[in-house]
Structures are given as C-alpha cells and as structure tokens.
N, C-alpha and C positions, 0 to 999 in steps of 0.2 A: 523569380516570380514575375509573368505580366503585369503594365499598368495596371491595366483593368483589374486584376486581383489586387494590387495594388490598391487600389481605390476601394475597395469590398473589404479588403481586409483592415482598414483603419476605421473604418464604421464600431463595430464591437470593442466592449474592454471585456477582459478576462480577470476575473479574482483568483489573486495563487495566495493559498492557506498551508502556511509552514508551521507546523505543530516540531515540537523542540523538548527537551530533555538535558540536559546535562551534555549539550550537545558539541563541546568547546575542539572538538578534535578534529570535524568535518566541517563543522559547520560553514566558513569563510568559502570553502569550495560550492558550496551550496548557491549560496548569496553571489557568489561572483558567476554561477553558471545564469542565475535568475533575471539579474542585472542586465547584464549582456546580450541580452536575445534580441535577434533581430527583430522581430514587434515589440515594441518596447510600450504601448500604450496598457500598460496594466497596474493594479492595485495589488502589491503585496503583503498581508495580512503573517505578521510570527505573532506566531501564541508561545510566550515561555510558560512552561508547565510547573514554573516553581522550581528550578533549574537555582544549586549550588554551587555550581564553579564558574567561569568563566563566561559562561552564555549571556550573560545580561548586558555583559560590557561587549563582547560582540556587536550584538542587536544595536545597543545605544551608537555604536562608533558607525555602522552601517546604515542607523537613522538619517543621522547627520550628514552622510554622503548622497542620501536619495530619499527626493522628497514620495518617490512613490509608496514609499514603504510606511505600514502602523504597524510598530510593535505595541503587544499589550502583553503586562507579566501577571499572571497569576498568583492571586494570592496564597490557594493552595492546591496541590495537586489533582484535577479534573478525572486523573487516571487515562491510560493512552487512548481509549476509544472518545471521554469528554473530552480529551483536548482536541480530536480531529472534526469532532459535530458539534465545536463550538467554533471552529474556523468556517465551516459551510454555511454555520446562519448568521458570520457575521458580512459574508460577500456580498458584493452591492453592484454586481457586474452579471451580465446574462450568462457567461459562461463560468466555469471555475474548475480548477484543479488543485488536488494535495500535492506538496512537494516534500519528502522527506528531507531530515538534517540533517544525514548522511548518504542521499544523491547527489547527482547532478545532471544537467541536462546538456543537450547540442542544444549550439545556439540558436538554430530554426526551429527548436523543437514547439514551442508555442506557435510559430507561423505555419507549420506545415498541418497541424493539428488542428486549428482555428477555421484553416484554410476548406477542410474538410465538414468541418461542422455545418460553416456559413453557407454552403454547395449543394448539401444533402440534408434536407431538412425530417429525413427517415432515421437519420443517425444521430445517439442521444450520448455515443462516447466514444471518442478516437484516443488511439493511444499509440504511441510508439513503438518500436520492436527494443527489446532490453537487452545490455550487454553488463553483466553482472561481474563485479570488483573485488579484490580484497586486499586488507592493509598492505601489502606487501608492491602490490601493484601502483600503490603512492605513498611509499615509504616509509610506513605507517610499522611500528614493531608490534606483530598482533598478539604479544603478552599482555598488551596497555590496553587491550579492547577486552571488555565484557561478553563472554560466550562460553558453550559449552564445553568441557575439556574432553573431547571423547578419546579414546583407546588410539594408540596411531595406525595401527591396523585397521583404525574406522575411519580416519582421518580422509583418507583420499576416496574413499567409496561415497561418505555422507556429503563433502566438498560437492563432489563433483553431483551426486543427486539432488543436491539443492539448489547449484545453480541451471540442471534442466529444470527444476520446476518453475524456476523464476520465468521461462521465456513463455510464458502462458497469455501472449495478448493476443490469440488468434482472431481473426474479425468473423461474426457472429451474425447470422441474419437467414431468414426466411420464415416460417409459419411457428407460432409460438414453441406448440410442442418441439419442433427441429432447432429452436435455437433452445432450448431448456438443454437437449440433448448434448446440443455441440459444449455448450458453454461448461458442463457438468463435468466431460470428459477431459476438454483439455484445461481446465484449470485448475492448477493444483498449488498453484501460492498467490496467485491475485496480485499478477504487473499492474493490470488495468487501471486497480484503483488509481494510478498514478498518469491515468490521460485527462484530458480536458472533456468537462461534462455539460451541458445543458443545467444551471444549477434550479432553477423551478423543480424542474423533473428529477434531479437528484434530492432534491429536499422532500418533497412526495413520500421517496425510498428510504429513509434512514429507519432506522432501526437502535434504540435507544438504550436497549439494554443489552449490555454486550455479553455474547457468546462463542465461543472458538469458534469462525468460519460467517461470525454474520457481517463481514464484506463480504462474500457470498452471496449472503441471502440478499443483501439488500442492490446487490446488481442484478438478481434472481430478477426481483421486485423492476430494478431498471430496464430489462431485458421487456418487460411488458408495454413500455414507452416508446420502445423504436430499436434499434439495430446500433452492433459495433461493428467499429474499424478499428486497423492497423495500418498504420501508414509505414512506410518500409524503409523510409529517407529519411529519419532521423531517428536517435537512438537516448534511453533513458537512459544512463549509468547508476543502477543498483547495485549498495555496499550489501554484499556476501554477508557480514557476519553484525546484521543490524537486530531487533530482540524478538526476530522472529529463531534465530538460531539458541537463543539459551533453553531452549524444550519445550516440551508439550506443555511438563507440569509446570513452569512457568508460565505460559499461555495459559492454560486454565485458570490458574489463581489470578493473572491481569485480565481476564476476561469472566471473573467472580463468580466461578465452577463450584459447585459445593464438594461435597468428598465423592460423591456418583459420579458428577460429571468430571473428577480429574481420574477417577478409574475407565469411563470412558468418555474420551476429552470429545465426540465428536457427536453423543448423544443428543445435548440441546439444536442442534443441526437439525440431526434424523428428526425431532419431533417438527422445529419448524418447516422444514421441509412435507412433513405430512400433512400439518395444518394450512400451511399456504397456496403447498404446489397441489395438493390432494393425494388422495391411492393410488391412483392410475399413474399418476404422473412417479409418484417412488416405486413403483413396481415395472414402468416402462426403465428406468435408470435403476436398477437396483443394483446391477454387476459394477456400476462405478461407486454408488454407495456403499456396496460393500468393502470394494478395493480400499475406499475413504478410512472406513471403522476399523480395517485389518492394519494399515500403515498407522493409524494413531493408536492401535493400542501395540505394533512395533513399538511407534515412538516412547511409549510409555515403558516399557518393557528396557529399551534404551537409557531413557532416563534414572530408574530404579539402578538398575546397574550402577549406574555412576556415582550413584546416591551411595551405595550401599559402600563403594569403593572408596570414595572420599572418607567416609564414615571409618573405617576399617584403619586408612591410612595413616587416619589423625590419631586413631586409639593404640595403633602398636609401631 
C-alpha cells in the first residue's frame, strides 16, 4: 500500500462483531487471524450467545491480551440471527463486519477491503473472494464437529456442492433491476455477508425477523444503497462444516419456520421477495427462484432421508 493510502486508510475504524456459540474448537484461530491484521485500528465487539463450554474463558484470556476487544456474554440465548443484529447495533465505527467463530481471515483482509470502500463511495460492501476449509485441512477430527451425517455415496457430491456455493462474492453493480438480476443468480450461500459494510446503510437493511435466506433479503434491501465489490487479493477462510451444513430442517427451526415453512423451507422468501421486490421483479427472476424452491425442497427430501434412517437404525 502507498503512503498516501496509507494516510487515508488510518482515518476510519472498522467494528468487527464476532457472534459465538459453543465456539471452543475454532475459536483462537479466529481471534488470532482478527488480531493480526495489518490495520490494526479497529474495535472488536464478541457476543457470547450463552456458550457452555469453553468459549467464555477463551474470550476472557483474549480480553486481557487486547485492549481492542469487548466481550459481552449473554444472559440467554438471542438465537443465531439476534446474536448477529445485536453485534451490528452495538458498532460504534462507520464501517463494520461479521466475522464467524469458525473463520478466518488474511491478514490484509480488512485493509484491502477498507481500502475500497474509502475510494468508491458507490460501493456499500466489499468483500473478499473465499477459499472454503474443513476439519481435516487443520487437524481437526471431523467426528467432534456437529453436522449432517449424509450417505457416503453423498459424501463427496454434497462436499464439493457446498463449497461451490460458498464462492458467491461476485461484485454487483449497475442499474437496480441488472444488480437484483446478478445478485439473485449467483448467490447461493451468502460469502458476502462476511465483507466489510458501510454500517448506517447496513443498519437501514436488517430485517428482524428471521426467515431461511433473509441475509438475502436484507442485502436485497442493501443492493438499493449502492454497489458490491470483490476484491481478488485477499481471501476469507470459510469452515465447510459450520450450521449452515446440519440441513434445511435445521435451518428452518433456527430461523422459527412453522410446519409450512419447513415443508417448504424457502416459502417466507418467495413472499418477501414479492412484497419487497414486487411482480415484475419475481417474474423477471423467476427461473432462479425456482431453481431456489426445487433445491430446498431436494434439501428437504435429503434431510427426511436421514431422519427416517437414523430413526430405523436406533429401532432395530
């Protein structure tokens, strides 16, 4: 980086909001990728969610080593979406980003990303390009991770189609309807949410009541604000088997689906999608919407399987 950026870029702090679970196994990798960034002028905000093992004494020993850091513990479980929109309204800095408790980041990744915002004042989220993990890849025995047990004949198929969906941080921009378009097609797990955002104009976007895919909707919502990037030079490391993988019907029930919407998990979507975006706009994207509703109710179709199997195995 030039002086000059140099000098531009210590103007800004950035709030990074680390929402946390039972997080004792990643966690330190996390914290130490955070730490160590080369812009180091930032406020890190962990939310413990009511975390049982290990995570609290983490937090506390990583206190103590940086004064940048507030940890605050939850008294009781906010549920995954209130513990991530209670990090965003407590940032106190122009920019902000989520960091999960089992990523981690290059250590420019905050400077390369900042760098872009500060530049392009059209651009409301940059984010890195993602190279997706799994225990094995840091020694991790992935018996001891919580996840789906699928068939091993599914094993390598479902693997490898989740970690294409993760590379979804395409950069987005030009006339509203053309970015609805873009954004629609190629997102199918939402990296993004994990770049650095203008937080005013993120806070605008939330969306409070959670529904399978409303990080979607509420970047839907972002995408009205101004334009994404991708920065190519530095890279997010996304854990593979974090609780987007234990299913749909998991997802639905953390995302307070009734019995319709975990038959179909992607319903409350379709409707906000027709209330927000309007007719025109779901009838222009219909063929990815539908794509959307046929893979979740795969997904479901998958899950029941398994149900049924576990079920079966325990009984004889």
């Amino acid at each position: 980086m030039s002086k000059n950026d140099s000098e531009i870029i210590l103007k800004p702090q950035i709030s990074i909001g680390l929402p946390v679970y039972n997080g004792e196994k990643l966690l330190r990798k996390s914290l130490d990728s955070i730490i160590s960034q080369t812009f180091s002028n930032f406020e890190l905000i962990i939310s413990d969610n009511a975390s049982s093992d290990l995570t609290p004494d983490i937090c506390k020993e990583y206190l103590k080593r940086d004064k940048r850091i507030r940890y605050v513990r939850q008294k009781k479980n906010l549920g995954v979406h209130g513990n991530y929109f209670f990090l965003v309204n407590e940032a106190k800095c122009k920019y902000f980003l989520w960091v999960a408790s089992d990523d981690y980041l290059d250590p420019n990744y905050l400077d390369e990303n900042l760098k872009i915002l500060i530049k392009n004042q059209n651009i409301v989220s940059s984010v890195g390009k993602v190279k997706p993990f799994g225990p094995k890849d840091i020694g991790l025995d992935p018996s001891t991770i919580e996840t789906a047990q699928y068939p091993k004949f599914l094993q390598p198929y479902i693997r490898k189609n989740r970690r294409r969906k993760m590379l979804d941080t395409d950069p987005v921009f030009g006339s509203l309807d053309k970015k609805i378009r873009i954004f629609l097609k190629v997102t199918k797990s939402l990296r993004r949410w994990y770049g650095i955002h203008r937080t005013e104009q993120l806070r605008q976007c939330i969306i409070y009541k959670p529904f399978i895919n409303v990080e979607v909707s509420i970047f839907l919502n972002l995408l009205k604000l101004g334009d994404f990037h991708e920065c190519n030079n530095t890279f997010l490391h996304e854990f593979d088997e974090g609780i987007s993988s234990r299913g749909v019907i998991n997802a639905a029930k953390v995302s307070q689906h009734n019995f319709f919407g975990i038959l179909f998990p992607f319903h409350p979507f379709n409707f906000w999608c027709l209330k927000n975006l309007g007719l025109k706009q779901v009838l222009k994207n219909s063929d990815t919407l539908l794509l959307l509703n046929l893979g979740g109710e795969f997904a479901l179709a998958v899950d029941l399987f398994l149900k049924f199997k576990q079920f079966f195995s325990k009984k004889y």
